[in-house]
C-alpha positions in Angstrom: -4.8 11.8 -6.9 -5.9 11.0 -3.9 -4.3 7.7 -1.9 -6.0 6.0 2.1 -3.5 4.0 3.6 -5.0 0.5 4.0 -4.6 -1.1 7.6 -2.1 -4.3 7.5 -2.1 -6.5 10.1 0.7 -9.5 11.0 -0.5 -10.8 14.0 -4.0 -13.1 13.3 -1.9 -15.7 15.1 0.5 -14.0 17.1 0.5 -11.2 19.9 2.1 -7.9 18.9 5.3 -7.5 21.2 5.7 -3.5 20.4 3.5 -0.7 19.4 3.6 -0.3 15.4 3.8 2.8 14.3 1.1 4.7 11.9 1.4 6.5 9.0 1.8 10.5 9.8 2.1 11.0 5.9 3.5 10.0 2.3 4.1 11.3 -0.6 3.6 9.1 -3.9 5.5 10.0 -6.9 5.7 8.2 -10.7 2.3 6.4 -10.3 0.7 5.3 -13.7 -2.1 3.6 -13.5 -0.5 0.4 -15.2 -0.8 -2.7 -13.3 2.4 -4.3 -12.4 4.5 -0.7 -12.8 6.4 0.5 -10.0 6.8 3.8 -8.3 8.7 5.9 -5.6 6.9 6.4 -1.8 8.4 8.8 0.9 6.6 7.7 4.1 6.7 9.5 7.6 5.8 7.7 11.1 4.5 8.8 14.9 7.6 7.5 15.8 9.0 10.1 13.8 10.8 7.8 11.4 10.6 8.5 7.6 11.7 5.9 4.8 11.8 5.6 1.1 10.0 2.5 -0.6 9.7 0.9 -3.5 6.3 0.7 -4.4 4.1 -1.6 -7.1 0.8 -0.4 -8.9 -1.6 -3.5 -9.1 -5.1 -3.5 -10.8 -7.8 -5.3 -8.4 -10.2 -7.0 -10.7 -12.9 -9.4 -8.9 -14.1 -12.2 -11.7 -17.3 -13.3 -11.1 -18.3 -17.3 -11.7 -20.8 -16.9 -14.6 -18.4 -14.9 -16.6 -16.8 -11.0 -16.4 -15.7 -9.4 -13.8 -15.9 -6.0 -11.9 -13.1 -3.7 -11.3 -12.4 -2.7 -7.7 -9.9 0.2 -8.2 -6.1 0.8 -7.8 -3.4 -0.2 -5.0 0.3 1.0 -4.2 2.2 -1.5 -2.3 5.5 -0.5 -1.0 8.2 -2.0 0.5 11.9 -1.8 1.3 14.7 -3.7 2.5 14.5 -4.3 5.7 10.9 -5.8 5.2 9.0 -2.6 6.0 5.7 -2.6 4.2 3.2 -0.1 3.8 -0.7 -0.5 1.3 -2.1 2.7 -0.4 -5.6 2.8 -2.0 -6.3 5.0 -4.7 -9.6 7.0 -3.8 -11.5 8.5 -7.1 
């Protein structure tokens, strides 16, 4: 499976006060496409900093106003304890 990390962004309102570091890579493991399940993420930085997060699986589903709605595709989100987040897009 194939995963893009998604850009996040904390500073609409506020000026960054360091450089963030970017993804170098990540390795997903026990992803089911399940919404709501959880899974394991190894991430490395440029900064040359790796962590492990706890990640969640959620479905996006857009419902339209006249009724149904389209499916937009998996995410991973993962986190960890010191606040460190990181989104994943599943590309099929």
């Amino acid at each position: 499976m194939n995963f893009v990390v998604q850009p996040l962004s904390w500073f609409k309102r506020r000026t960054p006060t360091e450089v963030i570091p970017s993804v170098t890579a990540f390795n997903i493991t026990e992803f089911e496409k399940i919404d709501n399940s959880y899974c394991k993420i190894f991430v490395c930085y440029t900064d040359d900093s790796s962590y492990n997060l706890d990640g969640r699986v959620s479905k996006n589903v857009t419902y339209l106003v006249g009724g149904g709605c389209i499916e937009n595709g998996w995410t991973v989100q993962g986190i960890n304890s010191d606040g460190l987040s990181v989104l994943f897009k599943l590309v099929e």
